[in-house]
C-alpha positions in Angstrom: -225.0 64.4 6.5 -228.5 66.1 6.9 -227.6 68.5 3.9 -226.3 65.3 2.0 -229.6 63.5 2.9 -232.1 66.0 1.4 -230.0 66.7 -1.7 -230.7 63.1 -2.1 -234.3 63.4 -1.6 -234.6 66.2 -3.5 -232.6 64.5 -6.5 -235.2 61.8 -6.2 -238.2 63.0 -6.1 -238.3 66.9 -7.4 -235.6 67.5 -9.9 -236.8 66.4 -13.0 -234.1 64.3 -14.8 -232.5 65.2 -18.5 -234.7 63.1 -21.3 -232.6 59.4 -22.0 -230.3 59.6 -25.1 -230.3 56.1 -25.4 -233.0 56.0 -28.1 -231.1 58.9 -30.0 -228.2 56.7 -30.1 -229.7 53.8 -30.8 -231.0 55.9 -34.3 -227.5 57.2 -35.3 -225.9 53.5 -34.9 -228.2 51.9 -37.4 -228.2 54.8 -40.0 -224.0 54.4 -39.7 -225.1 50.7 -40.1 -227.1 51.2 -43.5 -224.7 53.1 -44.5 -222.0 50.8 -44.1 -223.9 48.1 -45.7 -225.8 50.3 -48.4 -222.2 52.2 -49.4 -222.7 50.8 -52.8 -226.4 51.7 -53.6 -226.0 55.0 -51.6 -222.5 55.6 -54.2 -224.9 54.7 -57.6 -227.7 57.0 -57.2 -225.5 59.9 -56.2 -227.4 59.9 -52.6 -224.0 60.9 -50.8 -225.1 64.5 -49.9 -229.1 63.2 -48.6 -226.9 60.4 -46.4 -224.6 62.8 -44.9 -226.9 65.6 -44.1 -229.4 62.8 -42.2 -226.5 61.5 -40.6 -225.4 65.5 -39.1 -229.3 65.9 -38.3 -228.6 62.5 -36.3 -225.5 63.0 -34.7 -226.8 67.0 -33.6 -229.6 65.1 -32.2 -227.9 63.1 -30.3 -225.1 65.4 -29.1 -228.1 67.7 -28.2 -229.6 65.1 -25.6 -226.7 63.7 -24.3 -225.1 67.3 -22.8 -228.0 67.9 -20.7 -227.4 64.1 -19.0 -223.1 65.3 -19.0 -223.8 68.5 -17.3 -226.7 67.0 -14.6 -223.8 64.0 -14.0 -221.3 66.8 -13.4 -223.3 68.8 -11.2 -224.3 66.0 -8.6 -220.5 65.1 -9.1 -219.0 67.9 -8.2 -222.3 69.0 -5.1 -220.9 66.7 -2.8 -217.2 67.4 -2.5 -217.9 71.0 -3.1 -220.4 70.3 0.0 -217.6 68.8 2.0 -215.2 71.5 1.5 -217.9 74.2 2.4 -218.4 72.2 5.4 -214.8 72.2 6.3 -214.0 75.8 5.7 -217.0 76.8 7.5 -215.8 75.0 10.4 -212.1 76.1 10.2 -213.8 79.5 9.6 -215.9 79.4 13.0 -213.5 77.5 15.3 -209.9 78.8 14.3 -209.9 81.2 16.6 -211.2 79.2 19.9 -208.2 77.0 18.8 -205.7 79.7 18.2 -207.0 81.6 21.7 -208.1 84.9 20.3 -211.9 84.8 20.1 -214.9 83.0 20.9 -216.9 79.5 19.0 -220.2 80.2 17.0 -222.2 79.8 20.7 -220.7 82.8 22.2 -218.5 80.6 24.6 -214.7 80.5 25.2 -214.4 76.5 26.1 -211.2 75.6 24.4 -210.9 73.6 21.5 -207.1 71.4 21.3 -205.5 71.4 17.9 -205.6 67.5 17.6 -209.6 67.8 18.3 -209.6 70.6 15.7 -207.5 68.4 13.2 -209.5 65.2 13.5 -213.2 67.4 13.4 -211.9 68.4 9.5 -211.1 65.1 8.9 -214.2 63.2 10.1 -216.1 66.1 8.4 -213.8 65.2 5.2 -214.2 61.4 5.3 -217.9 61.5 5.6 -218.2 63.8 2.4 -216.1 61.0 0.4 -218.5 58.0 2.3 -221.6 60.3 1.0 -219.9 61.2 -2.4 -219.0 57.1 -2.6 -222.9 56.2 -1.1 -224.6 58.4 -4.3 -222.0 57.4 -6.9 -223.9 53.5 -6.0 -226.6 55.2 -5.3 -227.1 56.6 -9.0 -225.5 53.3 -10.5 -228.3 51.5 -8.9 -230.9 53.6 -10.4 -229.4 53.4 -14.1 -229.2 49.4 -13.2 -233.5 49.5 -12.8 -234.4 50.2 -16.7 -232.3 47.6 -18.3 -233.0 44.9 -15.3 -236.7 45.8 -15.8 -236.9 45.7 -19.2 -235.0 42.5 -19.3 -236.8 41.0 -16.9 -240.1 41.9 -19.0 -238.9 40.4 -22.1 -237.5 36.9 -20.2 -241.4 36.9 -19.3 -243.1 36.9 -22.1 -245.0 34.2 -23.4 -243.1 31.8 -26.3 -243.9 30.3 -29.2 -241.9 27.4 -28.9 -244.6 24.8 -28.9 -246.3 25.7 -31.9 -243.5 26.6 -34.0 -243.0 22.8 -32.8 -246.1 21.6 -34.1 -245.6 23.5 -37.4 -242.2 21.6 -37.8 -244.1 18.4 -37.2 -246.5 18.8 -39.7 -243.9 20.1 -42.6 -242.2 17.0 -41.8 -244.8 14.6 -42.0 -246.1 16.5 -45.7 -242.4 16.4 -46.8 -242.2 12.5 -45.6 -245.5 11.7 -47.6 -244.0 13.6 -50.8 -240.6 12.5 -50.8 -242.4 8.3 -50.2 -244.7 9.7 -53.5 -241.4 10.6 -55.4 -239.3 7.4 -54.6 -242.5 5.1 -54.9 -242.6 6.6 -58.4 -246.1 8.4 -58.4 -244.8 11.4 -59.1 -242.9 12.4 -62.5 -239.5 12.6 -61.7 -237.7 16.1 -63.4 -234.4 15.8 -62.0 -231.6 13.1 -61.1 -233.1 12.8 -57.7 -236.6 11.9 -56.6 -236.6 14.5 -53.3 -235.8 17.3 -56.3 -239.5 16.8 -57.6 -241.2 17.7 -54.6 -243.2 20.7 -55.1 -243.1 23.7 -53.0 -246.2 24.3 -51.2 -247.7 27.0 -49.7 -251.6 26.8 -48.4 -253.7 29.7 -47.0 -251.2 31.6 -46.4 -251.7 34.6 -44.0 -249.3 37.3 -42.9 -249.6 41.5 -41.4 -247.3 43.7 -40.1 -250.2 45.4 -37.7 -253.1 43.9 -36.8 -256.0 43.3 -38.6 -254.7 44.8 -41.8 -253.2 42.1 -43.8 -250.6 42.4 -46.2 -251.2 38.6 -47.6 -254.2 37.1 -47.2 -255.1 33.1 -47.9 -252.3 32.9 -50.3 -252.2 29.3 -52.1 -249.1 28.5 -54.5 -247.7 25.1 -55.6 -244.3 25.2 -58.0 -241.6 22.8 -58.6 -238.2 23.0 -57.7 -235.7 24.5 -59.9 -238.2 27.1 -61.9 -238.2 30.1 -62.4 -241.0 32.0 -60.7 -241.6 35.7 -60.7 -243.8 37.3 -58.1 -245.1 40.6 -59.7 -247.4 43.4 -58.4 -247.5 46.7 -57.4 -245.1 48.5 -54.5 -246.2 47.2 -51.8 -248.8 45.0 -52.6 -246.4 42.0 -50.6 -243.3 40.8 -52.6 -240.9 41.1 -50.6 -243.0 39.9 -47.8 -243.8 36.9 -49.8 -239.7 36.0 -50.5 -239.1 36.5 -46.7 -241.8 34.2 -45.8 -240.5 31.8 -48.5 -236.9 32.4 -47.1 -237.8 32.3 -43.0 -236.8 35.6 -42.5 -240.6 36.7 -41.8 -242.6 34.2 -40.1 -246.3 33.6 -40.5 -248.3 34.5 -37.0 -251.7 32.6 -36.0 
């Protein structure tokens, strides 16, 4: 148990552990991702050779950092029942022939050792390597539970923007109220079969960055009806496509 205990400390606090794959994994699953989804572009401009040598330079990576963590799991695997048997043949080794009456235990002495004591000494010895082997398999489940508990617990901590996205919704409502009253009232020129299909599409002061303080859109004011054609041009990446996800709710505007 002693021998168990300071492999365990050891383990803890001076062997430096193999560097997580996780994030090497994470990078192969959404390149096979893209290029489930991007088969189609990837197939038209002839980019089947780039994909496939980015995905081998992915996958190497991957397999690269994950058989360091494989051969480290193995090794404190196989320590403690290796450990155990040592323990065992060293003590058949030393006290074998007190028990069999021709020589004398590891102290010099000749005090007799029964068979049945000598039997149940390897199996105690046996059972408490399994108990230690059992105590560090929970042992190292516990400590790949810490991360992702951590991390999770991080996240559930962080503030929310539920109560202004909450006041945005109130105000779009009460604008789109006031224009749709505008449009059934009459007072606005009615270009389709229904008067909530003349209501313009707003946007005022528009705002929007990917880091901070370098802003890809900046006080962007647009009015257009429904139903038009509108083309958004510029040059690569002056905000196009960040404009379209805004538009579309798949980018949202911070304060």
């Amino acid at each position: 148990p002693s021998i168990m205990l300071l492999f365990l400390l050891v383990r803890a606090c001076c062997i430096e552990l193999p560097e997580d794959s996780f994030p090497a994994q994470r990078a192969l699953l959404v390149l096979v991702a893209e290029m489930t989804k991007n088969y189609r572009v990837i197939a038209t401009y002839f980019q089947q050779s780039k994909i496939r040598d980015l995905a081998n330079e992915r996958i190497n990576e991957y397999r690269e950092m994950r058989l360091p963590q494989k051969v480290a799991s193995m090794n404190e695997d196989y320590f403690l029942q290796w450990l155990g048997a040592g323990c065992v043949g060293a003590y058949i080794c030393l006290e074998a022939p007190v028990v069999l009456g021709v020589g004398q235990g590891p102290s010099g002495s000749k005090s007799e050792v029964s068979l049945g004591t000598f039997l149940a000494t390897i199996t105690i010895i046996r059972e408490v390597s399994e108990a230690f082997a059992c105590l560090f398999a929970m042992y190292i489940q516990l400590v790949d539970t810490v991360t992702p508990v951590r991390d999770i617990t991080y996240m559930c901590n962080l503030p929310i923007d539920v109560g202004t996205w909450k006041d945005v919704t109130t105000k779009r409502l009460a604008t789109t109220r006031e224009a749709r009253r505008e449009a059934d009232n009459g007072r606005v020129q009615l270009r389709s079969r229904f008067p909530v299909d003349s209501i313009k599409l707003h946007l005022e002061d528009l705002r929007f960055g990917y880091s901070k303080g370098i802003p890809v859109l900046d006080a962007v004011n647009l009015s257009f009806e429904q139903g038009r054609i509108v083309a958004a041009i510029g040059l690569n990446g002056s905000g196009k496509r960040t404009l379209l996800e805004l538009i579309g709710h798949s980018q949202f505007p911070r304060g």
